[in-house]
C-alpha positions as CSV (number, residue, x, y, z in Angstrom):
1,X,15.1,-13.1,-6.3
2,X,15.3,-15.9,-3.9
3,X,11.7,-16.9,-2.7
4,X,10.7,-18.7,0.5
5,X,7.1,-19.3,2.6
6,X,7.0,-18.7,6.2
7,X,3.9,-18.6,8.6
8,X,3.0,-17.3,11.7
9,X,-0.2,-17.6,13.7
10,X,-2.1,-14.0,14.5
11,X,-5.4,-14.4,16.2
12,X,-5.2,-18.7,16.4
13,X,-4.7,-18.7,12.7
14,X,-1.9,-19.4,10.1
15,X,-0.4,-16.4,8.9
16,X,1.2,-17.9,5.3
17,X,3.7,-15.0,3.7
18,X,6.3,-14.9,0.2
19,X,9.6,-13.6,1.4
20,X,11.2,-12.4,-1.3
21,X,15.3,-11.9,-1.4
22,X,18.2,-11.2,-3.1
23,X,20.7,-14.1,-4.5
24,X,23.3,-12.0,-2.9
25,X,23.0,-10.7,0.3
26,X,25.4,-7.5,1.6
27,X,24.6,-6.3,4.9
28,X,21.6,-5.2,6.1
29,X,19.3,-4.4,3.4
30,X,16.2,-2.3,3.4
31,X,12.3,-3.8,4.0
32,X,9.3,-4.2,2.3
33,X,6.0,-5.3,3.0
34,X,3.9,-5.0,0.2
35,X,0.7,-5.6,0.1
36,X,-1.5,-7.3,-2.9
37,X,-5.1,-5.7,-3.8
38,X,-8.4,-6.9,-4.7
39,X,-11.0,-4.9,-2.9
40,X,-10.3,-6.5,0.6
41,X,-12.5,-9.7,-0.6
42,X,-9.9,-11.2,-3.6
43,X,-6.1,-11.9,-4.1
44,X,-3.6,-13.6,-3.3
45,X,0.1,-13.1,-1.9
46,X,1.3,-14.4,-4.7
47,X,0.2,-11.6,-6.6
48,X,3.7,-10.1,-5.1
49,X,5.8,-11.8,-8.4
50,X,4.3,-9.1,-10.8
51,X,4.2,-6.4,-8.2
52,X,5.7,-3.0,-7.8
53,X,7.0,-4.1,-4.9
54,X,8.7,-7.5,-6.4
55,X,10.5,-4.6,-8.8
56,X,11.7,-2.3,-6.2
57,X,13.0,-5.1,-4.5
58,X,14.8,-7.0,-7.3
59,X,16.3,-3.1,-8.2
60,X,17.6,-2.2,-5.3
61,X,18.1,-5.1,-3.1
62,X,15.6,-5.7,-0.7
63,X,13.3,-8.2,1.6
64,X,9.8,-8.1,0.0
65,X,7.5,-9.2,2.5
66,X,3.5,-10.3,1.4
67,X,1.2,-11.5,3.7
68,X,-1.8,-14.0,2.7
69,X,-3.9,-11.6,4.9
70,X,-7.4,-12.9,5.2
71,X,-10.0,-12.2,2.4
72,X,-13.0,-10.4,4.0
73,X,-15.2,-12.9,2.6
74,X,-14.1,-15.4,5.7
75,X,-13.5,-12.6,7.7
76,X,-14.1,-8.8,7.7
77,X,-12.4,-5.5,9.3
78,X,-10.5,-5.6,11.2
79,X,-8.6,-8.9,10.2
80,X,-7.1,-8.1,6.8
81,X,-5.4,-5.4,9.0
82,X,-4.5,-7.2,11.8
83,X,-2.7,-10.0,9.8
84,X,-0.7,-6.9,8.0
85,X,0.1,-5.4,11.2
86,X,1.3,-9.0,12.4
87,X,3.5,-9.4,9.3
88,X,5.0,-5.7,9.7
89,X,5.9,-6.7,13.3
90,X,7.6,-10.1,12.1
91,X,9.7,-7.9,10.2
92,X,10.7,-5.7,12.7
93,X,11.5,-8.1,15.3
94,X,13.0,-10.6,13.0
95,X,15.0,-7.7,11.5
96,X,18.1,-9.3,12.3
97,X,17.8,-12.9,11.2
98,X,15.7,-11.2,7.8
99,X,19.4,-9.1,7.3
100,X,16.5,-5.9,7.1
101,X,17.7,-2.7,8.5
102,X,14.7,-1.5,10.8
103,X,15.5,2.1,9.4
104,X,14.9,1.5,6.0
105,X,11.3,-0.1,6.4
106,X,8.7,0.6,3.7
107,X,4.8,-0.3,3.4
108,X,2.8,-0.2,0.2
109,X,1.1,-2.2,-2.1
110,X,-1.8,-1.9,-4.9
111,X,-5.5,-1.0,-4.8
112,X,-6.8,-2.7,-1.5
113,X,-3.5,-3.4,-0.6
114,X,-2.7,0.7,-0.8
115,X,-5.7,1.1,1.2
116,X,-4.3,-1.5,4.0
117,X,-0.9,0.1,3.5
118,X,-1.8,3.3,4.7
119,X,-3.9,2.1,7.7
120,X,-1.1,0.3,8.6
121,X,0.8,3.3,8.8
122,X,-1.7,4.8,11.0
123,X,-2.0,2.0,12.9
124,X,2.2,1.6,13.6
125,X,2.2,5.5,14.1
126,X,-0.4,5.5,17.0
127,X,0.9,1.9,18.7
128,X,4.5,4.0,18.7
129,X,6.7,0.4,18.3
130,X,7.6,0.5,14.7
131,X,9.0,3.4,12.6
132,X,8.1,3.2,8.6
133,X,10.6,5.3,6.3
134,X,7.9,5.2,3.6
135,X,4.6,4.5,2.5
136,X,3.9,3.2,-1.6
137,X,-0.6,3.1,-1.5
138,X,-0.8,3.0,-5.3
139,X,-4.3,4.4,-6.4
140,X,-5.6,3.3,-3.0
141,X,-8.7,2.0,-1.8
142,X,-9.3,4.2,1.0
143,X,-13.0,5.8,0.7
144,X,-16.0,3.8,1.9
145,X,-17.8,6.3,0.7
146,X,-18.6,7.5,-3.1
147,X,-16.3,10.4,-4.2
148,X,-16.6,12.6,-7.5
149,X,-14.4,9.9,-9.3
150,X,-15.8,6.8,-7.7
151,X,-19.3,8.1,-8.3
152,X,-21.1,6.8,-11.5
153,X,-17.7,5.0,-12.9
154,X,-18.2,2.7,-14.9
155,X,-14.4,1.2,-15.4
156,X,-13.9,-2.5,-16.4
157,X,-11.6,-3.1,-14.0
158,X,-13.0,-1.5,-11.0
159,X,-16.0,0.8,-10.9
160,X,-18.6,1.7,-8.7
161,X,-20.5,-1.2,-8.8
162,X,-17.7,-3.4,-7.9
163,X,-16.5,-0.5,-5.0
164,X,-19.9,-0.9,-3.3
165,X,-19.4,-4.5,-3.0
166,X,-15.9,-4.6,-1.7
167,X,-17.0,-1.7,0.7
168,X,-19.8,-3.9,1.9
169,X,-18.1,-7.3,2.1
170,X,-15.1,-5.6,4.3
171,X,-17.2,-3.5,6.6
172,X,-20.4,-5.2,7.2
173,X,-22.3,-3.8,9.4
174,X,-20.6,-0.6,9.6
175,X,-20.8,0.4,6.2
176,X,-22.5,3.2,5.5
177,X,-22.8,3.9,9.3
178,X,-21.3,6.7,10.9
179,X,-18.8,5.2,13.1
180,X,-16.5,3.3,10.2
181,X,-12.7,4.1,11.9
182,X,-9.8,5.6,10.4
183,X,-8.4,2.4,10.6
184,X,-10.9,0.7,8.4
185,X,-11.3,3.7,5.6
186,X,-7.8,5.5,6.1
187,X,-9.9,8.5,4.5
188,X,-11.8,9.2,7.9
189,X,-8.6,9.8,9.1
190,X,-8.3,13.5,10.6
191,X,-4.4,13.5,11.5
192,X,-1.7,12.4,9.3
193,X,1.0,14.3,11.0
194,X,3.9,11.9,11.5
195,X,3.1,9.2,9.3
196,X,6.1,8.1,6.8
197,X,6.7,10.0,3.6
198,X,4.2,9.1,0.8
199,X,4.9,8.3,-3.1
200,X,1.8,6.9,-4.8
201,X,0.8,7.5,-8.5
202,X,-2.6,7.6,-9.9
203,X,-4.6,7.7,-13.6
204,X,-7.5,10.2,-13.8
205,X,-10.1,8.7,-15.2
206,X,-10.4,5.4,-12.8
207,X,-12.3,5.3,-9.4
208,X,-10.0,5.5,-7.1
209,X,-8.0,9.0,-8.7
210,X,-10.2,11.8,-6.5
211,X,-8.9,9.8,-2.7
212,X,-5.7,9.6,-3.9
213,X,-5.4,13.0,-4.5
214,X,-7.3,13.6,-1.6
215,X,-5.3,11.8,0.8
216,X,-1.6,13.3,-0.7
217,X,-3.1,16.7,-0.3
218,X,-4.0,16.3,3.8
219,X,-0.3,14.3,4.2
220,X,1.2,17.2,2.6
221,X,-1.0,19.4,4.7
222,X,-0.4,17.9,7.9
223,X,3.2,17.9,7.3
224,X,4.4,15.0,5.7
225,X,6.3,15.3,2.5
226,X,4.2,13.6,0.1
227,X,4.2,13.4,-3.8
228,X,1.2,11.7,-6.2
229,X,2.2,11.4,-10.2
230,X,-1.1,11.4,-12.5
231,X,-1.3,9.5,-15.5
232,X,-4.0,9.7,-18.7
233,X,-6.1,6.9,-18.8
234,X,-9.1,5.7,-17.0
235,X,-8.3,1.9,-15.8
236,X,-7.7,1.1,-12.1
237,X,-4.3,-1.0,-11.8
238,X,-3.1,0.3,-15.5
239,X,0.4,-0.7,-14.7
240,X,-0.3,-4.3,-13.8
241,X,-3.1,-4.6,-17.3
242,X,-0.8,-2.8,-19.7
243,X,2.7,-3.8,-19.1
244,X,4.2,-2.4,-22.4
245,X,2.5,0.9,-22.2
246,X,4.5,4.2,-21.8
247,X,2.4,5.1,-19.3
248,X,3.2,2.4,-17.0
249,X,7.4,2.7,-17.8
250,X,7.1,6.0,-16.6
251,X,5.1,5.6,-13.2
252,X,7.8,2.5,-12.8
253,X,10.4,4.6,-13.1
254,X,9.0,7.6,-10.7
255,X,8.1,5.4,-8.0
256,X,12.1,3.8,-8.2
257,X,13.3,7.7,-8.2
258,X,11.3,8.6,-4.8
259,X,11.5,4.9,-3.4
260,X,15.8,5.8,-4.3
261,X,15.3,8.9,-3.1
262,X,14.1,8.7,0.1
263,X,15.0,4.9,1.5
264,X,18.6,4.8,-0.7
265,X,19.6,8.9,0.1
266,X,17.8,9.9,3.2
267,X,15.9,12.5,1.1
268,X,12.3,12.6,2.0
269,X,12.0,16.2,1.4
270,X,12.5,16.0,-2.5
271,X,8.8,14.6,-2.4
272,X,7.8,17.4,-0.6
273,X,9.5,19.3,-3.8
274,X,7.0,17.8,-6.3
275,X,4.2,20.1,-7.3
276,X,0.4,18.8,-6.1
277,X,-1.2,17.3,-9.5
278,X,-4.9,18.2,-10.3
């Protein structure tokens, strides 16, 4: 894929962001913005070339959007979110000149970036100007608070040490307070009627496996067809440390079926079709 840098300012600062694109355009083609992770206080857009989303598009033909939101170490909630909202909007009213078919727009991304993906979801839904076909939050970071999984993990990727301190870093003074929005922890989030269809995939044994679950089960719930693959293991981000492993072939090629199946086909429902995983 063909890879540019564009910016744009949000709040009086630069907005830097990787488009990614085909070599060969035809027609309108459908959108991505992922999002990269790194417990809202590392990463970098760049982490898009070894993405999920960096597959999906080079598979199927699409505009991978990655925004170098801003860390929370130079600035906290809300901005990481309102630099993703600004890149989602760029795509929608640059649709056109991107060659992206507003219909066919989806939002994911990895860890942190799974957490900002689904409050940006909830964010577009309750604004009402932009209509995502389909959210990707792999094992998401969406819980400011412990959880049975998060609790007492002791991961060497992520764990509950390092949780605490992302947590912190991003929310300041609202962590651990009783007024942390929806918008900030997606899990606080009471209504998830008529956000986008969700695929997300999961391993059991790392921090983040009891929200996912968690937040699958209330979109399914509330509505929205939804579908979350578990895989054995216990490291956060398995598919990005261990490439080779079967493990991480088979959640590539699940999350290509229900990306195929519901931004290619029109067929949201056949998430809704897949069992809930314990």
């Amino acid at each position: 894929m063909k890879s540019r840098n564009i910016s744009i300012i949000v709040s009086g600062q630069k907005l830097k962001m990787i488009v990614l694109e085909p070599e060969e355009r035809k027609g309108k083609m459908p959108g991505i913005l992922w999002i990269h992770g790194g417990g809202y206080a590392m990463g970098m857009a760049s982490m898009v070339y070894f993405s999920r989303g960096e597959d999906l598009g080079e598979r199927f033909g699409c505009v991978v959007i990655s925004p170098e939101y801003r860390l929370s170490g130079k600035a906290p909630y809300p901005a990481a979110l309102d630099d993703c909202y600004a890149a989602l909007e760029y795509m929608w009213d640059h649709a056109d000149e991107l060659k992206i078919d507003r219909e066919r727009i989806t939002v994911g991304g990895e860890s942190a970036g799974g957490g900002l993906a689904a409050a940006v979801c909830l964010y577009a839904r309750d604004k009402g100007k932009i209509k995502i076909a389909m959210q990707l939050p792999l094992y998401p970071m969406l819980d400011c608070e412990d959880t049975e999984s998060s609790r007492r993990n002791f991961g060497i990727i992520w764990n509950t040490a390092a949780n605490h301190w992302g947590w912190k870093k991003y929310l300041r003074s609202l962590y651990h307070s009783d007024h942390v929005p929806a918008y900030a922890s997606p899990s606080r989030a009471e209504d998830l009627s008529g956000l986008p269809p969700c695929y997300t995939f999961v391993c059991k044994g790392e921090p983040f496996y009891r929200e996912t679950l968690d937040y699958v089960k209330k979109l399914q719930e509330s509505g929205v067809p939804a579908c979350v693959d578990v895989f054995p293991g216990n490291t956060h981000a398995f598919d990005l440390f261990f490439f080779l492993a079967d493990s991480t072939k088979k959640a590539k090629q699940r999350l290509a079926e229900a990306f195929e199946a519901v931004i290619l086909r029109n067929n949201a429902e056949s998430l809704q079709g897949q069992k809930f995983q314990e």
